[in-house]
C-alpha atoms as one frame of an Amber mdcrd trajectory, in Angstrom:
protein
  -7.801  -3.354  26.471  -6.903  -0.590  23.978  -3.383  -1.004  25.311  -3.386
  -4.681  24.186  -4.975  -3.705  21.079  -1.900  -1.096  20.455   0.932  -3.376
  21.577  -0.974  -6.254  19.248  -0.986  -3.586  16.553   2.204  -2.706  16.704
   3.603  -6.052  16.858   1.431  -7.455  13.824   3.275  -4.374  11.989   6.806
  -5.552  12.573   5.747  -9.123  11.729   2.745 -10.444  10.596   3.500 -13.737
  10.582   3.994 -14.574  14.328   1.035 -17.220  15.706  -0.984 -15.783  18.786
   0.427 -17.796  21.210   4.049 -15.939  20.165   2.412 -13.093  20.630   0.699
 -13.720  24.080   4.454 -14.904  25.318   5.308 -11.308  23.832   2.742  -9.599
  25.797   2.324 -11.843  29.396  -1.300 -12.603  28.142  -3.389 -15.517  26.899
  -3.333 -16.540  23.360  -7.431 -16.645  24.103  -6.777 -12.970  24.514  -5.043
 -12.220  21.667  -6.559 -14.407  19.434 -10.025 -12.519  20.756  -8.248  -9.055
  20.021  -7.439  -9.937  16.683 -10.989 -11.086  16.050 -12.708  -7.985  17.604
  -9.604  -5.724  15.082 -10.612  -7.608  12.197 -14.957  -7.553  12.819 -14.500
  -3.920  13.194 -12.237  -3.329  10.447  -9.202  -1.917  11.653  -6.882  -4.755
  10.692  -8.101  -5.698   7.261  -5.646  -7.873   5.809  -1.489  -9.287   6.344
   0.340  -9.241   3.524   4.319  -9.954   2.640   6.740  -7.462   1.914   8.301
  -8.571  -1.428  11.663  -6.672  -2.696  10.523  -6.876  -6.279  13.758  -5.770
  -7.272  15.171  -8.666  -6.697  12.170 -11.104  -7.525  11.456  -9.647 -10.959
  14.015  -6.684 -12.011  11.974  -5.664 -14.881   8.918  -4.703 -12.931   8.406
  -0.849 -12.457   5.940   0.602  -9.693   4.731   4.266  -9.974   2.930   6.931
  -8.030   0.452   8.607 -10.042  -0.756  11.462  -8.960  -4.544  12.418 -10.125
  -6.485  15.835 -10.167 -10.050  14.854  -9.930 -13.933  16.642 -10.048 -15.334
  14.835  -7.217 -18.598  13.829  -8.267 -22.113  15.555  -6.446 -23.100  13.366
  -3.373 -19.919  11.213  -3.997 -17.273  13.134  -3.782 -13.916  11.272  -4.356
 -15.451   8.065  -3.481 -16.522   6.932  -6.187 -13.770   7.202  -8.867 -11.356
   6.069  -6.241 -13.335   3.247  -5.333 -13.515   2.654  -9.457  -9.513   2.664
  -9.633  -9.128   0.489  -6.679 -10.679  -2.223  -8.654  -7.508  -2.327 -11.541
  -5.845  -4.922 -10.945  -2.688  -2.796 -11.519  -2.847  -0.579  -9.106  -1.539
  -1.740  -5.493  -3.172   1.745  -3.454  -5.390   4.457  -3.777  -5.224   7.471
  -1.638  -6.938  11.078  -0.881  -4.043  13.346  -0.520  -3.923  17.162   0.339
  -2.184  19.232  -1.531  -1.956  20.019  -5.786  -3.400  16.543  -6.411  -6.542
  14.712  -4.692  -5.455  11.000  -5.447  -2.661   9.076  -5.485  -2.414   6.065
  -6.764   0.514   3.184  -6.657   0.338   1.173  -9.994   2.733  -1.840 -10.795
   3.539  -2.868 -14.464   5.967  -5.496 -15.955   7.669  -3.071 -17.605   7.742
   1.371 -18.214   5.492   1.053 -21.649   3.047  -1.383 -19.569   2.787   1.170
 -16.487   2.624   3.977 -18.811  -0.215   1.995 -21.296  -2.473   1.800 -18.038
  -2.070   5.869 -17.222  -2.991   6.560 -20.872  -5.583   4.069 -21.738  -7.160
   3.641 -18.251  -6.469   6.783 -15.493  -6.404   9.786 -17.596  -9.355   9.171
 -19.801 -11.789   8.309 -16.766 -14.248  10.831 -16.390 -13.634  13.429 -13.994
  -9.892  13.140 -13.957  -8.755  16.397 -14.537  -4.676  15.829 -15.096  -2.024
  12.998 -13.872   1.368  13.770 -12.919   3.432   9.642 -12.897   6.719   9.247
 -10.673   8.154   6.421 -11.235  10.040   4.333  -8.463  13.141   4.140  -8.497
  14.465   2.535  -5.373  12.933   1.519  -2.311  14.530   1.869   1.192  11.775
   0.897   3.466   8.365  -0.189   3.465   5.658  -0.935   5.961   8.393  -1.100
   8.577  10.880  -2.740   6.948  13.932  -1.911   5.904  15.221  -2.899   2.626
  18.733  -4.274   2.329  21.370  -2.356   0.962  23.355  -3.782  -1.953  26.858
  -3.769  -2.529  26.849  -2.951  -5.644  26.229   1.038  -6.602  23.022   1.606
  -7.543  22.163   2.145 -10.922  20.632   5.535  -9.307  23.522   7.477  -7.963
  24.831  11.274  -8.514
């Protein structure tokens, strides 16, 4: 069964969208059985959601994404939990992480524009309490995401050397 599971997990990350019975052909199973994997996945939350991958470059060119990068006080009995969990609910930010390393969070925020993306750090990240500092990279080109590959243009990027 956990071999299903995998080979359903790993399918479901190259394409979301396929029905079970595509995915039972895939596999030489039932699409009772998959459909009854995907249940059991979802009830004990390991697959939590689908979602498209957009290339929002090319859907809306003004958009800007960043990574910010927070140094928090976890709180007593909490720790990170709760701020995180606090940030998660903006409805600008796309991820929240734990991370090792110089910074405990990172967080993915998406803005229509560099003034709106860097509005949100200054009015609503840095001035939570318990966030210590911020360091914000902003994205500037995305090869691949989830999986997929993003296609290259023809034209030069407007990033080059």
């Amino acid at each position: 069964m956990d071999n299903l599971r995998s080979k359903i997990l790993h399918i479901l990350r190259g394409n979301a969208r396929l029905t079970d019975e595509q995915i039972a052909a895939m596999l030489g199973v039932t699409a009772g059985e998959v459909s009854a994997e995907i249940a059991a996945l979802e009830a004990e939350g390991i697959l939590i959601g689908f979602s498209a991958i957009i290339n929002e470059e090319k859907y809306d060119k003004n958009a800007v994404t960043a990574i910010v990068e927070l140094k928090v006080a976890p709180q007593v009995e909490k720790g990170y939990n709760a701020i995180a969990n606090k940030i998660a609910q903006s409805r600008e930010v796309i991820s929240v992480q734990l991370m090792s390393g110089d910074y405990d969070l990172a967080v993915t925020v998406k803005g229509e524009n560099l003034r709106d993306v860097a509005a949100f750090v200054s009015d609503h990240l840095a001035v939570l309490d318990g966030v210590l500092s911020t360091s914000t990279q902003f994205i500037l080109q995305r090869f691949k995401e989830k999986e997929a590959l993003f296609p290259a243009d023809d034209e030069r990027s407007l990033v080059s050397p």
